[in-house]
N, CA, C, O and CB atoms as a CASP TS submission, in Angstrom:
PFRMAT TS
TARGET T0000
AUTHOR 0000-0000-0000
METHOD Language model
MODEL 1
PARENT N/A
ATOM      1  N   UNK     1     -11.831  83.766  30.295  1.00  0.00           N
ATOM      2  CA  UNK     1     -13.260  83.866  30.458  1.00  0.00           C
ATOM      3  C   UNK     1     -13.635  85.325  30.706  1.00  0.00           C
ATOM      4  O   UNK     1     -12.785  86.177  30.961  1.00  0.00           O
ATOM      5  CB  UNK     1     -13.746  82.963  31.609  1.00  0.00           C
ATOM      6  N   UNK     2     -14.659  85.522  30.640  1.00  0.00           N
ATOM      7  CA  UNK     2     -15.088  86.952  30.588  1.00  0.00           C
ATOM      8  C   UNK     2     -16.275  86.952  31.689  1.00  0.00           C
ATOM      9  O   UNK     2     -17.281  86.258  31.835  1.00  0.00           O
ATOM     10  CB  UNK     2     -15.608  87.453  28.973  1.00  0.00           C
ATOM     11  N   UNK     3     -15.677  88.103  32.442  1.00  0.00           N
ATOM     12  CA  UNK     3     -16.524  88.341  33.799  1.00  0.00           C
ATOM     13  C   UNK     3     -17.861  89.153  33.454  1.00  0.00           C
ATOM     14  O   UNK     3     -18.455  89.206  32.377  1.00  0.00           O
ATOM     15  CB  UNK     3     -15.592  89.266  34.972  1.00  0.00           C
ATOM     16  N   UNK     4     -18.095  89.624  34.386  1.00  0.00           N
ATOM     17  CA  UNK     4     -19.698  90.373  34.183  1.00  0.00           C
ATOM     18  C   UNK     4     -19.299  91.997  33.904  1.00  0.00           C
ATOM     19  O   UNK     4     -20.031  92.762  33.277  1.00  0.00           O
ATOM     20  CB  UNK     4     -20.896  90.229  35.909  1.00  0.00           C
ATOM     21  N   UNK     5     -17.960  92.379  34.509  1.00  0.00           N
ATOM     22  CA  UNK     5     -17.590  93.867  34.241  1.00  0.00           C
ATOM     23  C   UNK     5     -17.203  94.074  32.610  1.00  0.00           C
ATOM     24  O   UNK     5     -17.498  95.050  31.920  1.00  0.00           O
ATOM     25  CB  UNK     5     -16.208  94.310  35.262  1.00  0.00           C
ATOM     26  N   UNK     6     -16.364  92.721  32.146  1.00  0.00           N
ATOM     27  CA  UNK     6     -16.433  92.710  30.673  1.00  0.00           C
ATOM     28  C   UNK     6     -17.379  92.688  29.892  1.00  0.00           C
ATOM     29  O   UNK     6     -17.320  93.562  29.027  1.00  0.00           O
ATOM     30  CB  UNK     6     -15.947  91.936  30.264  1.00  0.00           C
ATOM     31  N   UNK     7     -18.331  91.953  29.850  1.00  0.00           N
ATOM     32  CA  UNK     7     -19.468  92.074  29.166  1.00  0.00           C
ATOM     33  C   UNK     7     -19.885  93.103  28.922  1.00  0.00           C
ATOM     34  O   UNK     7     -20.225  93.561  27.831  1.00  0.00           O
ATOM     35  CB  UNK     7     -20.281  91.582  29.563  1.00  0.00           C
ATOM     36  N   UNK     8     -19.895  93.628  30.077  1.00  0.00           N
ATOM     37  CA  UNK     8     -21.205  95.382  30.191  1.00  0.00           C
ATOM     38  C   UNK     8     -20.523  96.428  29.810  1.00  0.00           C
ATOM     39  O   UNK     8     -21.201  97.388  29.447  1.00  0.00           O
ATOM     40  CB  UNK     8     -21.859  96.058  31.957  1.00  0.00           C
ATOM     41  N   UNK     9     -18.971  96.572  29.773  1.00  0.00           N
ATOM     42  CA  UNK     9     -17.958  97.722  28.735  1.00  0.00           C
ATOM     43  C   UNK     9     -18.144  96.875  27.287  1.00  0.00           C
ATOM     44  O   UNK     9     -17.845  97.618  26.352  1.00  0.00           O
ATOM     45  CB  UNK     9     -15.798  97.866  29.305  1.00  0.00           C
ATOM     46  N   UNK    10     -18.525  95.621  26.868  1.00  0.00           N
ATOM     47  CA  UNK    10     -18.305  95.322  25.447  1.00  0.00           C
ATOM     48  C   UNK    10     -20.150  96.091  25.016  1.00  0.00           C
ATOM     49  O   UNK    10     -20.441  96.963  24.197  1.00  0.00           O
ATOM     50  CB  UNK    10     -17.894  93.153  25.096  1.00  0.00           C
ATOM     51  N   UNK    11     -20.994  95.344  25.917  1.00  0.00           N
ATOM     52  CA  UNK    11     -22.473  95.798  25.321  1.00  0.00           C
ATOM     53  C   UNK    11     -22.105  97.376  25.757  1.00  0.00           C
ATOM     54  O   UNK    11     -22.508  98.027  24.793  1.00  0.00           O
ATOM     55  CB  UNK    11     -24.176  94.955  26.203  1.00  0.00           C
ATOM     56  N   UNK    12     -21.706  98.032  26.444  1.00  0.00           N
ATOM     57  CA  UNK    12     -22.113  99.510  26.070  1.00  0.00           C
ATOM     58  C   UNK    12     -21.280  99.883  25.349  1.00  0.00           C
ATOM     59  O   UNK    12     -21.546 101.072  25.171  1.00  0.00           O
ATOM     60  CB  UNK    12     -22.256 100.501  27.054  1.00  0.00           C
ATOM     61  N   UNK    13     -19.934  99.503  24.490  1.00  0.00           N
ATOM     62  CA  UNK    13     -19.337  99.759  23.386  1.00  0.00           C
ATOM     63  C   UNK    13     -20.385  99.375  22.248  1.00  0.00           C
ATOM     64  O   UNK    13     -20.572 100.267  21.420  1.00  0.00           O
ATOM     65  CB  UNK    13     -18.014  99.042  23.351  1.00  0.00           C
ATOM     66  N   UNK    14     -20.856  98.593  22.132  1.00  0.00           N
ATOM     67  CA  UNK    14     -21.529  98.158  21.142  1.00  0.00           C
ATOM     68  C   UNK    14     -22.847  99.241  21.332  1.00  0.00           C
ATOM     69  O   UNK    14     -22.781 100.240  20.616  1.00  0.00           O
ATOM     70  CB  UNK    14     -21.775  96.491  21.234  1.00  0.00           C
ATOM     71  N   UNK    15     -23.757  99.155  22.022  1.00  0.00           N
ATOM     72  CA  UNK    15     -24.650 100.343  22.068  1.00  0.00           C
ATOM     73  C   UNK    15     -24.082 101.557  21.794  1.00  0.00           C
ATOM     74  O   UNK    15     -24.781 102.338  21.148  1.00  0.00           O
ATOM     75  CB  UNK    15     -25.243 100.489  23.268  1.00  0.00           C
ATOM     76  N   UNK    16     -22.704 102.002  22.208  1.00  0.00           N
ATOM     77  CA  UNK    16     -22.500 103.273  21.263  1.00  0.00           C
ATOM     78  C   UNK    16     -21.667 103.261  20.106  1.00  0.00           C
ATOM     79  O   UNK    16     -20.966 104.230  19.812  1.00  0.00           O
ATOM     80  CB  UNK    16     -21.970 104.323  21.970  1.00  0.00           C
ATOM     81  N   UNK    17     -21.721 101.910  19.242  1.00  0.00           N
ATOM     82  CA  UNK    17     -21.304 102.206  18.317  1.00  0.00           C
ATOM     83  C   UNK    17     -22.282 102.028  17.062  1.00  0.00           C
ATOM     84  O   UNK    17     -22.250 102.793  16.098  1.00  0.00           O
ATOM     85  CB  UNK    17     -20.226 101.639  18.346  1.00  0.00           C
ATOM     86  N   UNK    18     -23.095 101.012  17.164  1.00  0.00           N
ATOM     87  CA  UNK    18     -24.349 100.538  16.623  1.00  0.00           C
ATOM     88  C   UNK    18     -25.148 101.480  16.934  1.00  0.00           C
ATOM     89  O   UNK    18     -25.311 102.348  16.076  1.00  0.00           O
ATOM     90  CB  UNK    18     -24.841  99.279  17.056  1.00  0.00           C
ATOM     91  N   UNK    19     -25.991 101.626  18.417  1.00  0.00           N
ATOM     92  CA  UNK    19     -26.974 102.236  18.467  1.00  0.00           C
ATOM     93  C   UNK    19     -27.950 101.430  19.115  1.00  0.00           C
ATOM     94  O   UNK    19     -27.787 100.213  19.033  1.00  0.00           O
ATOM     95  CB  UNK    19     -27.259 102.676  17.336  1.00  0.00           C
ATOM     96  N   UNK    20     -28.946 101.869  19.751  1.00  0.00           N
ATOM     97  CA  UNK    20     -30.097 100.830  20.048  1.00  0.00           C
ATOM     98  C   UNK    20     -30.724 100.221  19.528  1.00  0.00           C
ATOM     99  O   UNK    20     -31.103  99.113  19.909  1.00  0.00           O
ATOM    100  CB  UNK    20     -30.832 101.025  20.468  1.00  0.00           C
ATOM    101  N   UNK    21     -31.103 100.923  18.210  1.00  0.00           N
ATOM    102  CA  UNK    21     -31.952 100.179  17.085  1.00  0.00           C
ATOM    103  C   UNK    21     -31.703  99.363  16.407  1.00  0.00           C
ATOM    104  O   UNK    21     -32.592  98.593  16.042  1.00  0.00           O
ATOM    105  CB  UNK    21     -32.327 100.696  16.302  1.00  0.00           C
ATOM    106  N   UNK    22     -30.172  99.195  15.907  1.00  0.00           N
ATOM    107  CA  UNK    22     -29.638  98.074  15.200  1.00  0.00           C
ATOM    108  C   UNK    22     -29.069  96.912  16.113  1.00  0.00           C
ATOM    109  O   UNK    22     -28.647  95.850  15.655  1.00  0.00           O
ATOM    110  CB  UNK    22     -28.567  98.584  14.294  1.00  0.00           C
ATOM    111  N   UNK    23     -29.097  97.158  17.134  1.00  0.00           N
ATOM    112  CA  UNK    23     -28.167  96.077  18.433  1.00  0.00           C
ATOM    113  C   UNK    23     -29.095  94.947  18.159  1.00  0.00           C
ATOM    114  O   UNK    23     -28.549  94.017  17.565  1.00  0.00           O
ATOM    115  CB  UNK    23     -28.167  96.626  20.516  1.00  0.00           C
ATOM    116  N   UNK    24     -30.572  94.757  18.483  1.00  0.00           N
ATOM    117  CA  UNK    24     -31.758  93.240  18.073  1.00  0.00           C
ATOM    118  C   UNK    24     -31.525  92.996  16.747  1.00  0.00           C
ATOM    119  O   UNK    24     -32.173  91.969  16.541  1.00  0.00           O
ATOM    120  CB  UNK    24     -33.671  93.481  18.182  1.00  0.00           C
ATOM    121  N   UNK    25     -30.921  93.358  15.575  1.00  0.00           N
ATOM    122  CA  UNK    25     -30.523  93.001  14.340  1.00  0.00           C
ATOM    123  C   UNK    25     -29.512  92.490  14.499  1.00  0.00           C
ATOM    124  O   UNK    25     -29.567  91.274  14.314  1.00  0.00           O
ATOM    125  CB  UNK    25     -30.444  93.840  13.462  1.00  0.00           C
ATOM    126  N   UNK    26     -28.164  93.029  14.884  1.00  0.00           N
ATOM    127  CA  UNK    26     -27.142  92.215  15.158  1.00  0.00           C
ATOM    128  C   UNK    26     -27.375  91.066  16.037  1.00  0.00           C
ATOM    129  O   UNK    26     -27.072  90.072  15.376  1.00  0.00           O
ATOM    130  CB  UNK    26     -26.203  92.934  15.633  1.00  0.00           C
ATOM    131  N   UNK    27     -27.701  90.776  17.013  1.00  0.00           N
ATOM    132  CA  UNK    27     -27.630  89.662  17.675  1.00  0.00           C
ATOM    133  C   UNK    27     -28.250  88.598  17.238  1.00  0.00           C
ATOM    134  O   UNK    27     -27.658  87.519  17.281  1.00  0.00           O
ATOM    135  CB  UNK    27     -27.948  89.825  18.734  1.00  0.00           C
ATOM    136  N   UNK    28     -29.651  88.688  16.696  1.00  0.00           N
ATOM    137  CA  UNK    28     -30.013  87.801  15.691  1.00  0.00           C
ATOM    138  C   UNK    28     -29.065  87.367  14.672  1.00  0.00           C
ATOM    139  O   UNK    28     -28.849  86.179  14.432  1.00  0.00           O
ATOM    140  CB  UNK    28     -31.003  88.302  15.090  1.00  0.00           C
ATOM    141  N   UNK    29     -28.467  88.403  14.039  1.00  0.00           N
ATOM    142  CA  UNK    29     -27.836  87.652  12.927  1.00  0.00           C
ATOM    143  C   UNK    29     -26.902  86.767  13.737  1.00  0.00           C
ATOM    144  O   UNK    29     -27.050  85.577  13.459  1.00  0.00           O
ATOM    145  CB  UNK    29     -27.056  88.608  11.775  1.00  0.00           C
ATOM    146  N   UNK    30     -25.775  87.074  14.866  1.00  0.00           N
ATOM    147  CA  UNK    30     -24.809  86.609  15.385  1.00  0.00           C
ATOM    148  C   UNK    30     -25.582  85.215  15.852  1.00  0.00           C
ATOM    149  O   UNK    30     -24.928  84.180  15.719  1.00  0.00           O
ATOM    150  CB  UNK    30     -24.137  87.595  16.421  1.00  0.00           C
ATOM    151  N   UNK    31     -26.858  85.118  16.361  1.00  0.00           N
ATOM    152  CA  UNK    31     -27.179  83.805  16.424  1.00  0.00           C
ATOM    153  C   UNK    31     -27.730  82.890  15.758  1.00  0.00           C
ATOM    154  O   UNK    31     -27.891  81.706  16.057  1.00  0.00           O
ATOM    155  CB  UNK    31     -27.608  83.700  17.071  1.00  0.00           C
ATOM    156  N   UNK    32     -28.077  83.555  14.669  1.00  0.00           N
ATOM    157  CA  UNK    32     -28.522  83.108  12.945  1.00  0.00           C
ATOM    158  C   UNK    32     -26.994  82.073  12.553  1.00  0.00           C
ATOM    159  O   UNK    32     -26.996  80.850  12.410  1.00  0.00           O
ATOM    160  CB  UNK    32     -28.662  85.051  11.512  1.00  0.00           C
ATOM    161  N   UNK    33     -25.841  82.959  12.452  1.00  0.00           N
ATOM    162  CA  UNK    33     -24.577  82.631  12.312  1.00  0.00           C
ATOM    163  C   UNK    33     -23.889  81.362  13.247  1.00  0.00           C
ATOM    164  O   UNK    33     -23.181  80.466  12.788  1.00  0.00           O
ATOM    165  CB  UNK    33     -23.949  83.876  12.532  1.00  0.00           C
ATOM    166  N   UNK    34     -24.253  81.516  14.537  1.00  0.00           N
ATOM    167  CA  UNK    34     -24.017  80.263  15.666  1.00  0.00           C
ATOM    168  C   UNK    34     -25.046  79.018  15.391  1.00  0.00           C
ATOM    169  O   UNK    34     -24.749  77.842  15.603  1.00  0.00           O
ATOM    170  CB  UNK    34     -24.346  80.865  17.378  1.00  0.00           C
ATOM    171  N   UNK    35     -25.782  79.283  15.095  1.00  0.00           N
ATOM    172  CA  UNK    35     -26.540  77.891  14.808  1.00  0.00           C
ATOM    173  C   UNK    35     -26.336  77.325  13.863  1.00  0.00           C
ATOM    174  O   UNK    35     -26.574  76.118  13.813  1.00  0.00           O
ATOM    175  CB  UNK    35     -27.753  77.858  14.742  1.00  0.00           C
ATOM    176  N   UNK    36     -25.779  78.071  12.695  1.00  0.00           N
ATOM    177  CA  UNK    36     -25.841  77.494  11.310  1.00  0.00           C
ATOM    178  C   UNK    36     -24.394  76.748  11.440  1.00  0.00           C
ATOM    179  O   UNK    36     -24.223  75.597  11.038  1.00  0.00           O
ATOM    180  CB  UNK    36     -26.013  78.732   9.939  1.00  0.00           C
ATOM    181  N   UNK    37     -23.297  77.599  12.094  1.00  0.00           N
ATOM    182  CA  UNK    37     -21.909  76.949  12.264  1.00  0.00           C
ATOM    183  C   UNK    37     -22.053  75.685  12.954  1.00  0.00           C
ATOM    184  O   UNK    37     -21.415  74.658  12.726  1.00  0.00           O
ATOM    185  CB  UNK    37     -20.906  77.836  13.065  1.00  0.00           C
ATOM    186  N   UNK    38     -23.041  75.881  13.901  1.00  0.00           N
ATOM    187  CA  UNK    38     -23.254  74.504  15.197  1.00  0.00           C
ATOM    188  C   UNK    38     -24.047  73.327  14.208  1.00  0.00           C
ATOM    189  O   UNK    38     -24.067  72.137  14.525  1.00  0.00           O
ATOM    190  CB  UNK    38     -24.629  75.081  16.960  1.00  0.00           C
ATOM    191  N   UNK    39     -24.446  73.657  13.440  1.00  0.00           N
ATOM    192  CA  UNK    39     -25.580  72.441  12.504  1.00  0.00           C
ATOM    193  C   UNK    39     -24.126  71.815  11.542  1.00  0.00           C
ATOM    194  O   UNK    39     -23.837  70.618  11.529  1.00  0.00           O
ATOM    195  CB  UNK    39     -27.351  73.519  11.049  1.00  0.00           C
ATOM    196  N   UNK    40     -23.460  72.713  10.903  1.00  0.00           N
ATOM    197  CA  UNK    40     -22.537  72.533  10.225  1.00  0.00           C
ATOM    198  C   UNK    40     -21.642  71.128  10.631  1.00  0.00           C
ATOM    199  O   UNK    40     -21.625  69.947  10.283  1.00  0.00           O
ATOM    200  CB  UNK    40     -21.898  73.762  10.283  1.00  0.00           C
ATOM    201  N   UNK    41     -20.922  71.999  11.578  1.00  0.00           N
ATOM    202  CA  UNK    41     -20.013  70.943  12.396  1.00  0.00           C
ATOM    203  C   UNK    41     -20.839  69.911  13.033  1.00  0.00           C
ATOM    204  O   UNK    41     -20.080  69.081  13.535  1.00  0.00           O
ATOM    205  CB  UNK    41     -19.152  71.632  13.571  1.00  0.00           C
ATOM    206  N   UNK    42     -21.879  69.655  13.197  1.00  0.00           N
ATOM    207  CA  UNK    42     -22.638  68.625  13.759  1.00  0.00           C
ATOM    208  C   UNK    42     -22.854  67.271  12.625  1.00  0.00           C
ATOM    209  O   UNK    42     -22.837  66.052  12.797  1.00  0.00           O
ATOM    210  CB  UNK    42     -24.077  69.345  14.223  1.00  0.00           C
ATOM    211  N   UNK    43     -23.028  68.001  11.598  1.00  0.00           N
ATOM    212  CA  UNK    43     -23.153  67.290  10.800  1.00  0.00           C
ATOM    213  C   UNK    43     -21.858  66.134   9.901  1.00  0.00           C
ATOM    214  O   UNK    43     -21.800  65.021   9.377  1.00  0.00           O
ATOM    215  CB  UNK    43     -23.759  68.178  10.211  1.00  0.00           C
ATOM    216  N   UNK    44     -20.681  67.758  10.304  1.00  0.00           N
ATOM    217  CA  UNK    44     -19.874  66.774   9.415  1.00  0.00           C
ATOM    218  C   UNK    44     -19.100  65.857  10.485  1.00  0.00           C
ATOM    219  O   UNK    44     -18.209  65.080  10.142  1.00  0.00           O
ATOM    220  CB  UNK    44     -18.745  67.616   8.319  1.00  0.00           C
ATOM    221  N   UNK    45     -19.648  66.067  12.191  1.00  0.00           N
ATOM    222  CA  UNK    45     -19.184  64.656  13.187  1.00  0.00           C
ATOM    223  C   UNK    45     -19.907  63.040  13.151  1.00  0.00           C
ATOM    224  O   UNK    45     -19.598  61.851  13.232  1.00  0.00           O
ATOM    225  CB  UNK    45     -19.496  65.138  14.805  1.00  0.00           C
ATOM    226  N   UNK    46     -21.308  64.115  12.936  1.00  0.00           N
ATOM    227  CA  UNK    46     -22.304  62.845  12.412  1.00  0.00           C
ATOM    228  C   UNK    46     -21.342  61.953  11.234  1.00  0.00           C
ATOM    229  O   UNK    46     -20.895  60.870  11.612  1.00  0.00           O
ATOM    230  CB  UNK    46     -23.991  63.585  11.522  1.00  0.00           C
ATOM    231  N   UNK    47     -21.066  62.367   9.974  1.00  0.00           N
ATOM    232  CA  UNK    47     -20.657  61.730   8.912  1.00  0.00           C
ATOM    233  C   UNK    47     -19.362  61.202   9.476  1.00  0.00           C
ATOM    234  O   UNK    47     -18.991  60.197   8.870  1.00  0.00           O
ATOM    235  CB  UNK    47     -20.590  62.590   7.649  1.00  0.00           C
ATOM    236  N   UNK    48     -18.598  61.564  10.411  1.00  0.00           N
ATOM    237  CA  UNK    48     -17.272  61.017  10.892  1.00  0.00           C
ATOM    238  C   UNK    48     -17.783  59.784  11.811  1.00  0.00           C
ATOM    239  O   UNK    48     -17.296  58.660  11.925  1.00  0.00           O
ATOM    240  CB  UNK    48     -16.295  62.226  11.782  1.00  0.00           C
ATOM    241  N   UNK    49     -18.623  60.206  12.267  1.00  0.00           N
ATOM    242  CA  UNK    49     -19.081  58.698  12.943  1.00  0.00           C
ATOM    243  C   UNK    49     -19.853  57.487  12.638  1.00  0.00           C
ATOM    244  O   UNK    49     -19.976  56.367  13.136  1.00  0.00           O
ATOM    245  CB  UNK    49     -19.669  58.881  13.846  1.00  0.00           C
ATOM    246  N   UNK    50     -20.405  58.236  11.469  1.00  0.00           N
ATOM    247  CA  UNK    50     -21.311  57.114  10.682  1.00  0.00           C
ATOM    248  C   UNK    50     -19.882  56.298   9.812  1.00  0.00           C
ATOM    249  O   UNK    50     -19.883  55.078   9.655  1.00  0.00           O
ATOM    250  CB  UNK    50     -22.792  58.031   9.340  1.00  0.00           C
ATOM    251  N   UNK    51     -18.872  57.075   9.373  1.00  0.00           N
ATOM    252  CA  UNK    51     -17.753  56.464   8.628  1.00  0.00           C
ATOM    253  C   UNK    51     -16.352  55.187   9.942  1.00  0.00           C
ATOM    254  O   UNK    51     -15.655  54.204   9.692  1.00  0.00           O
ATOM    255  CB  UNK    51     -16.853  58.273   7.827  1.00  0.00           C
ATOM    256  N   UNK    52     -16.547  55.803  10.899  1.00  0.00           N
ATOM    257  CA  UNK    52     -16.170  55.293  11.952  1.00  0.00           C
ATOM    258  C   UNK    52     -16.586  53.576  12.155  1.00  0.00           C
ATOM    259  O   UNK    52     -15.943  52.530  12.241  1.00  0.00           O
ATOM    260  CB  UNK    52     -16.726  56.233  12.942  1.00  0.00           C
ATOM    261  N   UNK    53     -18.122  53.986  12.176  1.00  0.00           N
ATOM    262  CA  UNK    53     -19.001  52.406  12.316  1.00  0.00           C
ATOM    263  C   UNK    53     -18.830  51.654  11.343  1.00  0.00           C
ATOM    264  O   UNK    53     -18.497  50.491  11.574  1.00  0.00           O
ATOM    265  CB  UNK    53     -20.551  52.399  12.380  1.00  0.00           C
ATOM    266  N   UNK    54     -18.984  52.035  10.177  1.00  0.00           N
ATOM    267  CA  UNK    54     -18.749  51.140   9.207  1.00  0.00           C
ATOM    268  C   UNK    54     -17.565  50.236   8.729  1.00  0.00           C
ATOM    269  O   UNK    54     -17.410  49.175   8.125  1.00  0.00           O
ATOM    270  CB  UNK    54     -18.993  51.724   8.421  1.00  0.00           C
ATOM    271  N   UNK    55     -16.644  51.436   9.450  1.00  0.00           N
ATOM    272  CA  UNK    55     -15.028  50.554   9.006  1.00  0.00           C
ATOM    273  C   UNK    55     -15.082  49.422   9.908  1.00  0.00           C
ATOM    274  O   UNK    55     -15.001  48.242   9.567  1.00  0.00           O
ATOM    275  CB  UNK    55     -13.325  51.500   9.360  1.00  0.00           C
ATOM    276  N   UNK    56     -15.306  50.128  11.770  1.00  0.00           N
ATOM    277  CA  UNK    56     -15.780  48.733  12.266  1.00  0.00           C
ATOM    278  C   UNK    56     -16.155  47.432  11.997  1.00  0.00           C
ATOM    279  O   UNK    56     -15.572  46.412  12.366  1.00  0.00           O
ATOM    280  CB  UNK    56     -16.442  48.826  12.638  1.00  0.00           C
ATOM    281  N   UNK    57     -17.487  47.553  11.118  1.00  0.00           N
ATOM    282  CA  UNK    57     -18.298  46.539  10.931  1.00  0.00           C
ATOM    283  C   UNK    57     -17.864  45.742   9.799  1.00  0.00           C
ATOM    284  O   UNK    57     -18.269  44.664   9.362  1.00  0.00           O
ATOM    285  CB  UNK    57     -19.575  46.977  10.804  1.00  0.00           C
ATOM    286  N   UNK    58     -17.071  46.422   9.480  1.00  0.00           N
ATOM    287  CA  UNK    58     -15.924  45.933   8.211  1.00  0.00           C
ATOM    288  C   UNK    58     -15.045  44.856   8.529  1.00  0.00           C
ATOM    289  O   UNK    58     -14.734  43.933   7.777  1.00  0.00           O
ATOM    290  CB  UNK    58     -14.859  47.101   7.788  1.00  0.00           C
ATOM    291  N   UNK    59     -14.653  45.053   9.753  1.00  0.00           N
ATOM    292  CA  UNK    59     -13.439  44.468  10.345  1.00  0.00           C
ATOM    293  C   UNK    59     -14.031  42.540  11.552  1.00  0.00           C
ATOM    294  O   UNK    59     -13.165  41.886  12.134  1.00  0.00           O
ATOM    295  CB  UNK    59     -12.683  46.235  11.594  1.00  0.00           C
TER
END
């Protein structure tokens, strides 16, 4: 897990490697990217469970 002293050497690595201006571009995208992965996999548990019930109801 990552403490609070880690965080703040990764964001001020990142502020000096990016810059200030591009740092609200990156993080958007990075959470553009987390939601779309999180919808992803949501979906294909949904379809594992909708396939789940049915074999059930099969039986």
């Amino acid at each position: 897990m990552l403490g609070p002293g880690s965080i703040a050497v990764i964001g001020l690595a990142a502020l000096v490697m990016f810059g200030p201006k591009k740092l609200p571009e990156l993080g958007k995208a990075a959470g553009k990217t987390l939601r779309e992965f999180k919808n992803a996999t949501k979906g294909m548990m949904d379809e594992e469970d909708d396939k789940k019930e049915s074999e059930q109801l099969k039986k």
